[in-house]
DODRENTI-364261 format. One record per residue (C-alpha): x, z, y; residue number from 1; residue in three letters. Coordinates in nm, 2 decimals, m for minus. Each point is the difference from the previous one (the first is absolute). Layout:
REM DODRENTI-364261
<site east="X" up="Z" north="Y" seq="NUM" type="ALA"/>
...
This chain:
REM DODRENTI-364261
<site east="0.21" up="0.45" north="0.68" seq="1" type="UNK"/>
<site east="0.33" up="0.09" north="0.17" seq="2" type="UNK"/>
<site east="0.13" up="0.16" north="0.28" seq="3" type="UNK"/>
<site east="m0.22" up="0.21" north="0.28" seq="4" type="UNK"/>
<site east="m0.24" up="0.12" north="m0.27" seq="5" type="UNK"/>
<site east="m0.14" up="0.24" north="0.29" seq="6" type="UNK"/>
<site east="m0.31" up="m0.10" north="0.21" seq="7" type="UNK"/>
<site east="0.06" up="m0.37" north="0.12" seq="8" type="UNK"/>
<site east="m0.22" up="m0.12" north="0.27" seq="9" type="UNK"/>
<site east="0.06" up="m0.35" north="m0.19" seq="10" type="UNK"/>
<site east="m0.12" up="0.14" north="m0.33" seq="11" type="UNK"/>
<site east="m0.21" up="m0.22" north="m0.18" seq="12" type="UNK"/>
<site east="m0.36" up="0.10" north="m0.09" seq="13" type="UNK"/>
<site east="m0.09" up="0.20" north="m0.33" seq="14" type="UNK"/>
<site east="m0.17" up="m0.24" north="m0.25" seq="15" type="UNK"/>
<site east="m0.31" up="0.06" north="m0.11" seq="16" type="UNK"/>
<site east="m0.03" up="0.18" north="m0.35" seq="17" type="UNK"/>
<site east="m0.03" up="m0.19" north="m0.29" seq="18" type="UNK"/>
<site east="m0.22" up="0.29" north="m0.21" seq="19" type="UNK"/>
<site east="m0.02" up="0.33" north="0.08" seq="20" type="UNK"/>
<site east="0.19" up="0.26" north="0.22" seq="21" type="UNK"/>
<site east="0.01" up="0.36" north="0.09" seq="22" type="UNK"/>
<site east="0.20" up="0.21" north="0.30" seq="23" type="UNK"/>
<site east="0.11" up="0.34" north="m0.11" seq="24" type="UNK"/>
<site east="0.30" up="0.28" north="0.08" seq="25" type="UNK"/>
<site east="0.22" up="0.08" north="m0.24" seq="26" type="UNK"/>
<site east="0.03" up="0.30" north="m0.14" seq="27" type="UNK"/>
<site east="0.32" up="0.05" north="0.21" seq="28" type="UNK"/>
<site east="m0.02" up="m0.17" north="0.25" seq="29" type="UNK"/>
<site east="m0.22" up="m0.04" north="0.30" seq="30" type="UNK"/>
<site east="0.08" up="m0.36" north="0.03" seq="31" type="UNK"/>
<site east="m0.33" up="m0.21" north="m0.08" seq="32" type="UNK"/>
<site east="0.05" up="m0.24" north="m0.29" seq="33" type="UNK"/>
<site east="m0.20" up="m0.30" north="m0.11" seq="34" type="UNK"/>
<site east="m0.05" up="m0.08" north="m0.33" seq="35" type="UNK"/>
<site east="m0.13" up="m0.32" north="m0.11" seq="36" type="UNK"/>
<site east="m0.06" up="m0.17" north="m0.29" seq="37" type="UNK"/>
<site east="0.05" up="m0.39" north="m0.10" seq="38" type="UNK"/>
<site east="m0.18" up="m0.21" north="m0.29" seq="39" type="UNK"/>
<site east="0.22" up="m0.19" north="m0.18" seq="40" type="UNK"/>
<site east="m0.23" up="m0.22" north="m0.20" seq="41" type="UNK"/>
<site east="0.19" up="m0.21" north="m0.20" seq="42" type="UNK"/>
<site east="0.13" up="0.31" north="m0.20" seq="43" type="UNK"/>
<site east="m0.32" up="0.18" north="0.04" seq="44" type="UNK"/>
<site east="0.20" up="0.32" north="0.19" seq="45" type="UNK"/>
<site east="0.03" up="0.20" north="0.29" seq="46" type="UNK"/>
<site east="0.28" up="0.10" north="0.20" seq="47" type="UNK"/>
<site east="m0.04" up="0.31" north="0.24" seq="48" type="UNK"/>
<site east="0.25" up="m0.01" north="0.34" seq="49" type="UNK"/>
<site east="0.07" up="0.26" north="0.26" seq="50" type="UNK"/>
<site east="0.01" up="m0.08" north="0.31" seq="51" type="UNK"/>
<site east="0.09" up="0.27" north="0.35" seq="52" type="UNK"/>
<site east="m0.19" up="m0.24" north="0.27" seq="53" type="UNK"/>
<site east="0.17" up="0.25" north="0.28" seq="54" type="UNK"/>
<site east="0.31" up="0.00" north="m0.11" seq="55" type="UNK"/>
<site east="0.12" up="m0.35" north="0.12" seq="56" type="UNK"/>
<site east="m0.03" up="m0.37" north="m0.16" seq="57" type="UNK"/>
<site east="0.18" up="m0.01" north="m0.30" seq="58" type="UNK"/>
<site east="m0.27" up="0.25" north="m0.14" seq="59" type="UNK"/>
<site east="m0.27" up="m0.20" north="0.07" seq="60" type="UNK"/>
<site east="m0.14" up="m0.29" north="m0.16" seq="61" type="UNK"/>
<site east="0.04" up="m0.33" north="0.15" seq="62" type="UNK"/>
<site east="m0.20" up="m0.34" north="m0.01" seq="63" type="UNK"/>
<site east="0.26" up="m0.23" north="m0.18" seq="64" type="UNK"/>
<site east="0.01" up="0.25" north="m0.30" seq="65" type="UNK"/>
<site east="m0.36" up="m0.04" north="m0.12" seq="66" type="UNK"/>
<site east="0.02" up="m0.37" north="0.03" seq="67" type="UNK"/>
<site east="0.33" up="0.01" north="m0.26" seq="68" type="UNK"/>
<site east="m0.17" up="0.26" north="m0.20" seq="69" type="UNK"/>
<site east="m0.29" up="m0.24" north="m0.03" seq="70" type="UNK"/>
<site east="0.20" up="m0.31" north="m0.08" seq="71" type="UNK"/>
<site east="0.18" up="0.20" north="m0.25" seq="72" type="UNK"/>
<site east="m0.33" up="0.14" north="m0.16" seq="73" type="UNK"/>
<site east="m0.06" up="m0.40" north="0.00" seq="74" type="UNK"/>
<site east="0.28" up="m0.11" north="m0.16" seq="75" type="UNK"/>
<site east="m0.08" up="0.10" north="m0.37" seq="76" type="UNK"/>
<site east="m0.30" up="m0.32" north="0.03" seq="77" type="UNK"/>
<site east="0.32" up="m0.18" north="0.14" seq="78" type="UNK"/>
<site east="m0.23" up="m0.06" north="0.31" seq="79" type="UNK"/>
<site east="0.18" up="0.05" north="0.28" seq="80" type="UNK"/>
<site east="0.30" up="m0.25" north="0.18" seq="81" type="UNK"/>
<site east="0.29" up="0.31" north="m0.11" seq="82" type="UNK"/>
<site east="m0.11" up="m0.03" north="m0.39" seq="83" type="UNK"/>
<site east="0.36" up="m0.21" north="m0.02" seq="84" type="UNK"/>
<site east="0.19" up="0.28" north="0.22" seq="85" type="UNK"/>
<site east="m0.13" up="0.28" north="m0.26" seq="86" type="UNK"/>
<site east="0.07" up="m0.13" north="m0.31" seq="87" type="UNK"/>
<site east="0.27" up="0.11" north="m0.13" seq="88" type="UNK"/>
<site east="0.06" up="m0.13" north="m0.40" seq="89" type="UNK"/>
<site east="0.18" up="0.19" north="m0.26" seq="90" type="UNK"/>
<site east="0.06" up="0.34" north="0.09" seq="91" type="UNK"/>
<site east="m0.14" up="0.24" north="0.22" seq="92" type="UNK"/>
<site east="0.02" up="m0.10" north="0.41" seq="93" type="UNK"/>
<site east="0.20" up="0.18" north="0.24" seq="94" type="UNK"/>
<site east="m0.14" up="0.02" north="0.37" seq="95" type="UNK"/>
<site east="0.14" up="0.14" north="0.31" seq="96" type="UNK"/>
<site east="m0.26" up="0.14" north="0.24" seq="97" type="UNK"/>
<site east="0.12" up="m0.02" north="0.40" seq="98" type="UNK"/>
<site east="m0.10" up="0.29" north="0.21" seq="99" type="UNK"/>
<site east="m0.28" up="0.11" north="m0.21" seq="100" type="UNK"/>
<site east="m0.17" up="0.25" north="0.18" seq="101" type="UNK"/>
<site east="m0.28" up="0.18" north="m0.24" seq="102" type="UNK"/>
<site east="0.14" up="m0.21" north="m0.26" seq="103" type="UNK"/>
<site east="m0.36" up="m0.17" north="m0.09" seq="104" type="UNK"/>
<site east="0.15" up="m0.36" north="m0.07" seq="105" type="UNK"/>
<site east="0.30" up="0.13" north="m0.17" seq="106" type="UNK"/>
<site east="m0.22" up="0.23" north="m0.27" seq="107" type="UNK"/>
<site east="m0.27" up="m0.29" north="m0.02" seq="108" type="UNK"/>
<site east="0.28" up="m0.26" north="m0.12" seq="109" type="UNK"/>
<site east="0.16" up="0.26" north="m0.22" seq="110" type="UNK"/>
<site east="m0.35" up="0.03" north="m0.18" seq="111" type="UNK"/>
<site east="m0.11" up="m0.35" north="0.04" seq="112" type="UNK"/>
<site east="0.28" up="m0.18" north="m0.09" seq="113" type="UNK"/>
<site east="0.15" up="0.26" north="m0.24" seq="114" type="UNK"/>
<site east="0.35" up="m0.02" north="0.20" seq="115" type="UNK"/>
<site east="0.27" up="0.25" north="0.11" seq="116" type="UNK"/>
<site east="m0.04" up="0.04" north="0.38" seq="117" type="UNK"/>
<site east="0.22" up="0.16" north="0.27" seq="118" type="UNK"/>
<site east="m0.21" up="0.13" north="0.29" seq="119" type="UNK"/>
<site east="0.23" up="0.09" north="0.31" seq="120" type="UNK"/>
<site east="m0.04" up="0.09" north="0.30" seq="121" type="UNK"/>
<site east="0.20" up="0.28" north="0.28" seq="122" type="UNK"/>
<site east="0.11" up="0.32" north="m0.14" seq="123" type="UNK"/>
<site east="m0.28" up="0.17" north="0.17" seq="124" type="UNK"/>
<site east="m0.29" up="m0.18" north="m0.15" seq="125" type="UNK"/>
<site east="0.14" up="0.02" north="m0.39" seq="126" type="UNK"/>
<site east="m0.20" up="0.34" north="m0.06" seq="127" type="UNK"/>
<site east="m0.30" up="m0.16" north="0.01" seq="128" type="UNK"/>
<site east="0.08" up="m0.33" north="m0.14" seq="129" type="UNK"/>
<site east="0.10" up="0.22" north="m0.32" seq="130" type="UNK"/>
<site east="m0.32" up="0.22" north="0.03" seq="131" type="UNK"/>
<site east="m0.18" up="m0.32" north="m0.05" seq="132" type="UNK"/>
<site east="0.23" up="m0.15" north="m0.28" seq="133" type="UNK"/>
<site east="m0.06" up="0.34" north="m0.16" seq="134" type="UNK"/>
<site east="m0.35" up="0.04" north="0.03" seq="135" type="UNK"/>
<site east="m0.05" up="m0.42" north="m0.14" seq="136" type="UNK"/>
<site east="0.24" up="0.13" north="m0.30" seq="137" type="UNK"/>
<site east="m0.29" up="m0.04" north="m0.28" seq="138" type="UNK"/>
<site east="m0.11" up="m0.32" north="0.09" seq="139" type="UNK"/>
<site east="0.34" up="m0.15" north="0.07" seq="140" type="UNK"/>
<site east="0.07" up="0.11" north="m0.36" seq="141" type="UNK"/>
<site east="m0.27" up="m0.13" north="m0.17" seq="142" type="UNK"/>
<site east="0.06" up="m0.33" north="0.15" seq="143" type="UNK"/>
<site east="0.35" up="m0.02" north="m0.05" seq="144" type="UNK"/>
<site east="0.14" up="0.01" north="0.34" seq="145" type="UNK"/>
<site east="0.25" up="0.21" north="0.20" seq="146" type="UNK"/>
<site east="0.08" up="0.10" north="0.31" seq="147" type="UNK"/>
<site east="0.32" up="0.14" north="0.16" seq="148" type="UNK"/>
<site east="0.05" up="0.17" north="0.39" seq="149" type="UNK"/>
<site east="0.23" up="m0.10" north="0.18" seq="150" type="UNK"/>
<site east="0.16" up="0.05" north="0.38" seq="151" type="UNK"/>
<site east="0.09" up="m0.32" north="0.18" seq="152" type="UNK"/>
<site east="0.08" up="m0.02" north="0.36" seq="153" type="UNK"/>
<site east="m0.03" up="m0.37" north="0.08" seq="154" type="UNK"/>
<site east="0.33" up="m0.19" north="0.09" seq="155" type="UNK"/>
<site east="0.20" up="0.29" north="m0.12" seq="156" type="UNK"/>
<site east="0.31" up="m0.15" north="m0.24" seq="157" type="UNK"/>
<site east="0.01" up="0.35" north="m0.23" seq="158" type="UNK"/>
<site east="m0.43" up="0.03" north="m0.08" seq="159" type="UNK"/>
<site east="0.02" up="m0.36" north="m0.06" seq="160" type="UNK"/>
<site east="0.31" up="0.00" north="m0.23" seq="161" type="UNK"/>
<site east="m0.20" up="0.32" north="m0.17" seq="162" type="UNK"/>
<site east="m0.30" up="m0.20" north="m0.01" seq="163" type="UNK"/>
<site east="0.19" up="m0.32" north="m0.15" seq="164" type="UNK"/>
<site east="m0.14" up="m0.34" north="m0.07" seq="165" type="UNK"/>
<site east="m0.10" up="0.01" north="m0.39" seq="166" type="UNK"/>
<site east="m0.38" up="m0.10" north="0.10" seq="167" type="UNK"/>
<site east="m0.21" up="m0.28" north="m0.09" seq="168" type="UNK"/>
<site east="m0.28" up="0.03" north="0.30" seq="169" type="UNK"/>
<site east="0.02" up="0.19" north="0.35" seq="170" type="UNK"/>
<site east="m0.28" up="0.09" north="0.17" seq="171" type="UNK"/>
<site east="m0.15" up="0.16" north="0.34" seq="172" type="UNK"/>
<site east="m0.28" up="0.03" north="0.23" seq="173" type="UNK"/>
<site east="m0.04" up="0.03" north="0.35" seq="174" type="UNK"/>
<site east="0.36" up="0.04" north="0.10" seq="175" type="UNK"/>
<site east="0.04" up="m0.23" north="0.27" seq="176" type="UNK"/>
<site east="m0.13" up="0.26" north="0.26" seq="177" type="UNK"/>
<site east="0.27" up="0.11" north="0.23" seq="178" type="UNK"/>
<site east="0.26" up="m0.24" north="0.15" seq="179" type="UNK"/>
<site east="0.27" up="0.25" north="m0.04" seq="180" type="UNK"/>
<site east="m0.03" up="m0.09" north="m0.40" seq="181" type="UNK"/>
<site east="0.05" up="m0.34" north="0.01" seq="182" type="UNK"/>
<site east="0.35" up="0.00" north="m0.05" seq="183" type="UNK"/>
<site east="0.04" up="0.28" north="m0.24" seq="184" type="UNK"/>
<site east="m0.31" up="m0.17" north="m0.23" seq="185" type="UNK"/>
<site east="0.15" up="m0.32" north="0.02" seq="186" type="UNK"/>
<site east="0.33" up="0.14" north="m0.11" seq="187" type="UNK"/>
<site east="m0.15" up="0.19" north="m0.26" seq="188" type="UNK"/>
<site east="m0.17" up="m0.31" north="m0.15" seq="189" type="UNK"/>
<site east="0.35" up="m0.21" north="0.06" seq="190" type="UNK"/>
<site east="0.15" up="0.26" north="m0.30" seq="191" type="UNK"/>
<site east="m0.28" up="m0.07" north="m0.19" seq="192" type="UNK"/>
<site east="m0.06" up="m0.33" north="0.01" seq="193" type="UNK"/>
<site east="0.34" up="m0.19" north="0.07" seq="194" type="UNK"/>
<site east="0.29" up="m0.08" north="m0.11" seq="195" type="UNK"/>
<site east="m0.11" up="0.11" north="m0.35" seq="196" type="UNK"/>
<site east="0.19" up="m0.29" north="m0.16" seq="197" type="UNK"/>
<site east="m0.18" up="m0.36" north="m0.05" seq="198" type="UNK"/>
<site east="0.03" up="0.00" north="m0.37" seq="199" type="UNK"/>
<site east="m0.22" up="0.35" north="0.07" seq="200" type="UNK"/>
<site east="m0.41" up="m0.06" north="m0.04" seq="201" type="UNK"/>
<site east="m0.17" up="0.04" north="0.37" seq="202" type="UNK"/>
<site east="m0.10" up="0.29" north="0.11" seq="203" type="UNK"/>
<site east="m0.34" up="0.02" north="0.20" seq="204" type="UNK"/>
<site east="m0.12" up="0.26" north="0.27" seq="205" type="UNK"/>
<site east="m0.38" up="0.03" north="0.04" seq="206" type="UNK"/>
<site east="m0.16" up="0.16" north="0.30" seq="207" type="UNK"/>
<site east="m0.28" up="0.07" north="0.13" seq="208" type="UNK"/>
<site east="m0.04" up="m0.01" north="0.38" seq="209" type="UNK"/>
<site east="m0.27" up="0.01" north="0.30" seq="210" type="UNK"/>
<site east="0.09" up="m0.16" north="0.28" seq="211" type="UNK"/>
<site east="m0.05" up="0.28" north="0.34" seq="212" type="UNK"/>
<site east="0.28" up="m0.17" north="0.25" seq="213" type="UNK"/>
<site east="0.13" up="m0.28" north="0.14" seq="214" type="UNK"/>
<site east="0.37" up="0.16" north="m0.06" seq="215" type="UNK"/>
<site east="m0.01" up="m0.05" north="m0.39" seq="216" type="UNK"/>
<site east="0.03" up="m0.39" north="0.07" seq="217" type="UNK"/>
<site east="0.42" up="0.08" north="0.04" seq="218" type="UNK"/>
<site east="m0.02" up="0.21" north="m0.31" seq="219" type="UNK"/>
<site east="m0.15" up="m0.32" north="m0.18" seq="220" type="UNK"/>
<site east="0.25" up="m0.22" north="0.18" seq="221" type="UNK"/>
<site east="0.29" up="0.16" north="m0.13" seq="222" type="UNK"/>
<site east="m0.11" up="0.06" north="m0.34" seq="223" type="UNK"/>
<site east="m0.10" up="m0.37" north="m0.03" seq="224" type="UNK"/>
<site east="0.41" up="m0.04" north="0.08" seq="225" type="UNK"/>
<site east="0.07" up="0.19" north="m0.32" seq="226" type="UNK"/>
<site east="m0.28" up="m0.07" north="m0.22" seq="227" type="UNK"/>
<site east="m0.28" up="m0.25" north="m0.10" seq="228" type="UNK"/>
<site east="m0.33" up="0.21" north="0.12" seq="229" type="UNK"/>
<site east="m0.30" up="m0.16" north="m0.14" seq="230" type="UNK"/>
<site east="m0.34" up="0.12" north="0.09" seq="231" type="UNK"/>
<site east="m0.17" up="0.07" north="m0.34" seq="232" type="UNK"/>
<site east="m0.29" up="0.16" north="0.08" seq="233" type="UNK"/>
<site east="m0.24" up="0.05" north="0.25" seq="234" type="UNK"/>
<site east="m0.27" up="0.36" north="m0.01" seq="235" type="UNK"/>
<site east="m0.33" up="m0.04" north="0.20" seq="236" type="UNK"/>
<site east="m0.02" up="0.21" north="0.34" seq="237" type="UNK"/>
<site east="m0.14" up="0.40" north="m0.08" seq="238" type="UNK"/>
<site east="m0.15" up="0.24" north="0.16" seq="239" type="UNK"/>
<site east="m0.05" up="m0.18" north="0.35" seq="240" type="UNK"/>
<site east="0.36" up="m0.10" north="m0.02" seq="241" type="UNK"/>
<site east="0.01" up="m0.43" north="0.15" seq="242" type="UNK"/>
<site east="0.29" up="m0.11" north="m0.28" seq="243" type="UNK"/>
<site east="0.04" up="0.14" north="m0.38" seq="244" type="UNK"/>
<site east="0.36" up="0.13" north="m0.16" seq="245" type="UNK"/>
<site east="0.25" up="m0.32" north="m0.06" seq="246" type="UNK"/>
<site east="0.20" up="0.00" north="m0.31" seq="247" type="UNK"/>
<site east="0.33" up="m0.18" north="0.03" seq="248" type="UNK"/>
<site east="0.26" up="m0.10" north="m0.25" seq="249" type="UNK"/>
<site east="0.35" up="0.04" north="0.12" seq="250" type="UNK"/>
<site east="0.26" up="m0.18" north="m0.28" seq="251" type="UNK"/>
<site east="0.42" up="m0.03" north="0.12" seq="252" type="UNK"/>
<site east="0.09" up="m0.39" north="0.12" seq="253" type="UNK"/>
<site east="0.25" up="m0.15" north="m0.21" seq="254" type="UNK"/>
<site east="0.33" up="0.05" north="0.14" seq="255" type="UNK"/>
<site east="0.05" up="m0.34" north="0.12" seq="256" type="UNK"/>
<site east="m0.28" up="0.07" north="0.21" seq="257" type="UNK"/>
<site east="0.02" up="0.37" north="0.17" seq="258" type="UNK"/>
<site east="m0.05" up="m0.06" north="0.38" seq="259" type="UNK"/>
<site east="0.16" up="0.39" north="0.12" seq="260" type="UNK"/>
């Protein structure tokens, strides 16, 4: 998540818990903290996140994750519609996690799928993006997978020339939020995703995403300029919600084709 990170009264709901959780202090600091812990069963492993409910969104589990951490927890049976997105032959993958919060998704590919991940996110939230990375350390090893920190301010020329473009798969959830990020996203995902060279392989950008406003249509609009965004999945309604967490597929037009 990016930007704001304080108390939004357009914040999306906290999704439900996929196992187990617990709220406690730490030792200090008064701040409550969540922790909660996710099954991945594919690898027969469990990964523990913290989470500071009070301290703003990007603390905070959202919806969209747990639907990508499922598909991913899928993918080994090669049962899910991004099977094609996450296979990545020869050599280890390398994935680039967009505002990342807690870091769940990030940490689940790195185990799941063995890969070297990049979880960013705002300067501010990287303490406890690395707590997390940290505290997953064992499992991430046994399972061959990595996972670095990293700032990024979307839109901003000098975090995405650090960040670079050496990545086979981007991916995000629930980022479309808050109008004032549409350009800086879509920016973002232009360095990413075009004008890597047409002798290059595509590069795909999966995310998750639960429709709350009418005002994400012009997000969608413009992105559709820029990229082909295919609907690839669709997660049943939860928790008294009336639709379920969309997972899109956003891959650069060829040249010849960019409408901007």
């Amino acid at each position: 998540m990016q930007l704001g990170k304080c108390h939004n009264p357009e914040a999306p709901p906290i999704a439900s818990p996929p196992t187990s959780s617990a709220t406690m202090p730490l030792l200090d600091d008064p701040t409550p903290t969540h922790h909660q812990t996710f099954r991945l069963h594919s690898i027969n492993s469990t990964i523990l996140i913290r989470q500071f409910p009070t301290q703003g969104i990007s603390f905070q589990l959202w919806p969209a994750a747990t639907t990508l951490l499922t598909l991913l927890d899928r993918h080994p049976t090669n049962t899910t519609p991004l099977s094609s997105s996450f296979n990545i032959c020869g050599r280890r993958p390398r994935i680039l996690e967009l505002g990342s919060g807690t870091g769940v998704v990030g940490i689940a590919a790195a185990a799941l799928l063995g890969a070297n991940v990049t979880v960013t996110d705002l300067p501010h939230v990287l303490p406890n993006l690395q707590f997390n990375v940290d505290a997953n350390a064992g499992i991430l090893e046994v399972h061959g997978g990595a996972v670095d920190v990293a700032a990024l301010s979307w839109g901003e020329s000098k975090d995405m020339e650090a960040i670079g473009r050496e990545y086979d798969l981007i991916i995000g959830s629930d980022l479309v939020y808050n109008d004032n990020l549409y350009e800086p996203l879509l920016e973002t995902l232009k360095f990413l995703l075009v004008g890597l060279g047409r002798s290059e392989k595509k590069v795909v950008f999966v995310m998750g995403h639960l429709k709350r406003w009418k005002k994400e249509s012009a997000f969608f609009k413009k992105a559709n300029k820029l990229f082909d965004v295919e609907v690839v999945y669709n997660d049943a309604p939860f928790d008294g919600s009336r639709i379920g967490v969309t997972v899109y597929q956003f891959v650069s037009k060829p040249a010849d084709k960019l409408n901007t």
